[in-house]
N, C-alpha and C positions, 0 to 999 in steps of 0.2 A: 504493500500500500504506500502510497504516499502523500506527505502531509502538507498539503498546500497553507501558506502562514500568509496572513494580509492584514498588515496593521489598518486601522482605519482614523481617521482627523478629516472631519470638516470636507467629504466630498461626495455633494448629495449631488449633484451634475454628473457622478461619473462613476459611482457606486455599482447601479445597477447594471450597466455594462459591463463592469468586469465580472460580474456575477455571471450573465450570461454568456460570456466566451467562457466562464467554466463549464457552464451547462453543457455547451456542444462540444465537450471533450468526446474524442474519439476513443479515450482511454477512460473507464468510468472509476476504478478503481484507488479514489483518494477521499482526503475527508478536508473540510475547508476550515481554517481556525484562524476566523475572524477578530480581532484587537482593538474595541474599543478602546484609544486612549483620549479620553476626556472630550468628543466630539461636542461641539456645542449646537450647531447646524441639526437637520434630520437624517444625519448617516446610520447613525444606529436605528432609527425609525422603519426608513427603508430597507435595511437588511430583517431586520426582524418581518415586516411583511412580506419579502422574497420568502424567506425560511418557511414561509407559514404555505407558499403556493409550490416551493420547488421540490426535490427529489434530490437535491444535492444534501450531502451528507455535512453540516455546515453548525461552528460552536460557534457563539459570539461569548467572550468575554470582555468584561467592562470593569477598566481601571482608570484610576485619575492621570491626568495629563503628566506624561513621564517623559515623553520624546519617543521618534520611530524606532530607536536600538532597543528602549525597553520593550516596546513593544513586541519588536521581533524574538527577543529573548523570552518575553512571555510563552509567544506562541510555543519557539523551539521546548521549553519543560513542557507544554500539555500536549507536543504532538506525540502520535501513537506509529507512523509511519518507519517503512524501512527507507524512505528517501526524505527529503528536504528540498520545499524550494518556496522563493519568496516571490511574492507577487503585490506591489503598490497598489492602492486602491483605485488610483486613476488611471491607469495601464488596463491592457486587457492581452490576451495571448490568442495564437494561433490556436484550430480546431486539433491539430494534429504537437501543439507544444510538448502533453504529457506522452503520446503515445510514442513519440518519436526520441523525446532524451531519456525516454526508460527501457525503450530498444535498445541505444546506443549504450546506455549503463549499464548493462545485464550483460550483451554480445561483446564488449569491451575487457568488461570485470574490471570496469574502473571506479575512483573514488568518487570521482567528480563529472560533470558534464557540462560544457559551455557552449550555448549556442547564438547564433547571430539575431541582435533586436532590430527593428525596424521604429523609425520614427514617426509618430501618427500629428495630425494638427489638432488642435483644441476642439476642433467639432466632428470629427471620425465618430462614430456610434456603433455603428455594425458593418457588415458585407463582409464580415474579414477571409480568406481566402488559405485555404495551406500552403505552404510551400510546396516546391517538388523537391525529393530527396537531395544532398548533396552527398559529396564525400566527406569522410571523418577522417580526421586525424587523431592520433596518442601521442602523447608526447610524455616526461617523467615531470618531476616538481621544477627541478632546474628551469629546465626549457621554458615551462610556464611561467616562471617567475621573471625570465626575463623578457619573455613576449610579452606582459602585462606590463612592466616595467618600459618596454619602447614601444608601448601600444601596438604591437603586434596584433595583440586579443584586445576585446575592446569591454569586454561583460562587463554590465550590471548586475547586481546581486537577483532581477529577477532573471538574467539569462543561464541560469544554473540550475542544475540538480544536483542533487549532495547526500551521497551516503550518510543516514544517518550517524553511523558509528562513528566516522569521520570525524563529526565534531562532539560526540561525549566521550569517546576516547581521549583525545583531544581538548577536551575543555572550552572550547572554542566559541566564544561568543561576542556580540556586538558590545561594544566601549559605549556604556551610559555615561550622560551627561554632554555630549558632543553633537553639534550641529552640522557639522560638515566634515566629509571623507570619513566617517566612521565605517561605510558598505565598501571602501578601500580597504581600508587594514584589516578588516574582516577578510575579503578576499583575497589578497597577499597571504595571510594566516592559513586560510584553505588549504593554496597554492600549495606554499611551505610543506603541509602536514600529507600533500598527496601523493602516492605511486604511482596511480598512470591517472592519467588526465585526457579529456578527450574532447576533440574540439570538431564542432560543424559551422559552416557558416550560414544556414538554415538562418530566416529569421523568422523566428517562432514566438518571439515575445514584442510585443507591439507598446511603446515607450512613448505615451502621450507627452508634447510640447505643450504646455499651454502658457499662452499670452502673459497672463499674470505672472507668470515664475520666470521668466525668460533673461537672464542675467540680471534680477532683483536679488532681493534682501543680499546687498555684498555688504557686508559691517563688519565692524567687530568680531564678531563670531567665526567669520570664516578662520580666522587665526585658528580653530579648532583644530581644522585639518593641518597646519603646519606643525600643530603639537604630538598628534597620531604620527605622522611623517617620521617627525626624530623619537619619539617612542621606537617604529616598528626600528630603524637604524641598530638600539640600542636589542631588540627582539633580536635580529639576524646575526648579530655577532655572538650571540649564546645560544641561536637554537640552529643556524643556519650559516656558518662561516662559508661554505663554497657562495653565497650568493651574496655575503656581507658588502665585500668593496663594490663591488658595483653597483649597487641600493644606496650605500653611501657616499659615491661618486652623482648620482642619475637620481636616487628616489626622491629627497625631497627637492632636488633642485627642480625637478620635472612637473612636480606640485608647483611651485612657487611660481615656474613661468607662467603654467595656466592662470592661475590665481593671479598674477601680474596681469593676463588678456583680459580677463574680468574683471577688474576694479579698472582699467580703459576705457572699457565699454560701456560701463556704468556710470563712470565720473563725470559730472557733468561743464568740468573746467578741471583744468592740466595743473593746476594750485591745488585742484580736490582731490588729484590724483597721483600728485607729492605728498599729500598730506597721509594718504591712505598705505601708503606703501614702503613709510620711513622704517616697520621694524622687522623686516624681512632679509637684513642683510644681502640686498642683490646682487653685487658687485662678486660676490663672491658664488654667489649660485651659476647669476648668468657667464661669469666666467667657467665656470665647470660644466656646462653646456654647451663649449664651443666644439666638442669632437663627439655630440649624440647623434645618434645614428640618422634622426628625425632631420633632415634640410631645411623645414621649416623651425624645429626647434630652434635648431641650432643658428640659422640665418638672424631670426628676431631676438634670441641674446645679443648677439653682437652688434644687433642695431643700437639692440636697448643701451649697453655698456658702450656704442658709442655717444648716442645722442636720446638719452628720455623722451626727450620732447618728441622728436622725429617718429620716436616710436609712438605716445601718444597720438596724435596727427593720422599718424597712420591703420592707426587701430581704429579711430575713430570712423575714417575713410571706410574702410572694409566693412564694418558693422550699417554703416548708411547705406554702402550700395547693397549687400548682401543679405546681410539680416532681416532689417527691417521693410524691405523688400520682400522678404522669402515672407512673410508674417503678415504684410499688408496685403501680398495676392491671395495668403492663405482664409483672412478675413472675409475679404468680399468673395470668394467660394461658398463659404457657408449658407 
């Protein structure tokens, strides 16, 4: 069996969509363990009358407002499943998601399974479509860790299946109290603890964009993920020395850059966006990015460490033509 975990906050728009791409699982075989954490909106309203019409096998539990890790860590103690996998409440997955990475799981005899997401727009509901089969690859923990490390692989925590054993052997859980890159080090942690690993590029889980969240809330908090970053550093050199130097060459400098594009993109003046990025020690990241394998990483360090501003300017550029672009044609679609 497997135990599908979906925290829930505040997403009455999009709820019952993902309920129903479970329903059309071609695999029927799981049980859904829904996480009220502190909704204030009708999310819990409407799952409870889904619950009351569907045939899905479905707990809702309800705790106070802890954050998505507690959440997720909720779910992982009550699920009863021989696999794991996460599923956001505003996302929804392909008809063939479970029956196809617990094929690969089983015919593999791997730990883990990562498959390719697809990006939907804030108004996508249904039609959703399978894929057609790809090829699979295995790869060992190494491999993986450094393919996720040069984006190689690109998963989110819902583009996985996960031996359960994997992570109570293991111990392995999401880092409460953290607002950003916590479903990183979680997955780094996976990586780490797996034997063979096995990767499609299927994309079977469907990763709603919406409007509202689209390079927002950057504050404060993002610093989160910088602190997980030199955490997991301090992780790899006691649990995982073959992948140590290179994680602390590339791991958090590779956060940093991203998180540099984001706070560009967000800032609404190049004095807001000095201001935001004075404790990040750059100079020293984006210098240790000038030989990653990524051309584009590597290109925009060197811009950055030569000229901030140029890079501002230019990030800003890209986000005008591109982004808001891709989102304005996406709008008047609906």
């Amino acid at each position: 069996m497997v135990s599908v975990i979906i925290p829930l906050y505040n997403v009455e728009k999009y709820i019952e969509n993902c309920l129903v791409s479970l329903e059309n699982q071609e695999y029927k075989i799981f049980e859904v363990i829904i996480i009220n954490d502190g909704s204030t909106d009708n999310s819990a309203d409407l799952v409870k009358a889904y619950m009351q019409r569907s045939d899905l096998n479905i707990s809702l539990i309800e705790q106070k407002n802890a954050g998505v890790s507690a959440a997720r860590n909720k779910g992982i103690e009550n699920s009863k499943g021989k696999y794991i996998c996460f599923i956001d409440s505003d996302d929804m997955v392909t008809p063939n998601y479970l029956s196809e990475m617990h094929e690969i799981i089983l015919n593999n005899k791997s730990d883990l399974v990562i498959c390719g997401l697809k990006t939907l727009d804030e108004y996508k509901q249904s039609n959703i479509n399978a894929p057609i089969k790809l090829d699979v690859e295995n790869m060992n923990s190494l491999t993986g860790l450094e393919r996720f490390l040069h984006r190689k692989i690109c998963p989110g925590v819902g583009s996985l299946l996960i031996k359960a054993e994997l992570i109570s052997k293991n111990n392995l859980k999401f880092t409460e109290g953290y607002r950003y890159s916590e479903d990183i080090e979680f997955i780094y942690k996976l990586l780490s603890n797996s034997q063979r690993i096995s990767h499609t590029k299927q994309q079977l889980y469907l990763y709603r964009v919406r409007n509202d969240s689209v390079m927002s809330t950057v504050d404060s908090k993002r610093k989160d993920g910088y602190e997980l970053m030199k955490g997991l550093e301090e992780y790899f050199s006691e649990n995982y020395p073959d992948f140590s130097a290179e994680f602390n060459k590339f791991g958090t400098a590779r956060w940093v850059w991203a998180t540099l594009w984001q706070y560009a993109a967000a800032s609404s003046s190049y004095n807001e966006f000095k201001k935001s990025i004075i404790n990040y020690q750059l100079k020293k990241y984006m210098d240790s990015l000038k030989d990653f394998p990524d051309k584009k990483v590597s290109t925009t360090a060197f811009l950055f460490s030569i000229s901030p501003r140029l890079y501002y300017r230019l990030c800003k550029l890209y986000v005008h033509r591109y982004v808001n672009r891709k989102f304005s044609n996406t709008k008047g679609m609906s």
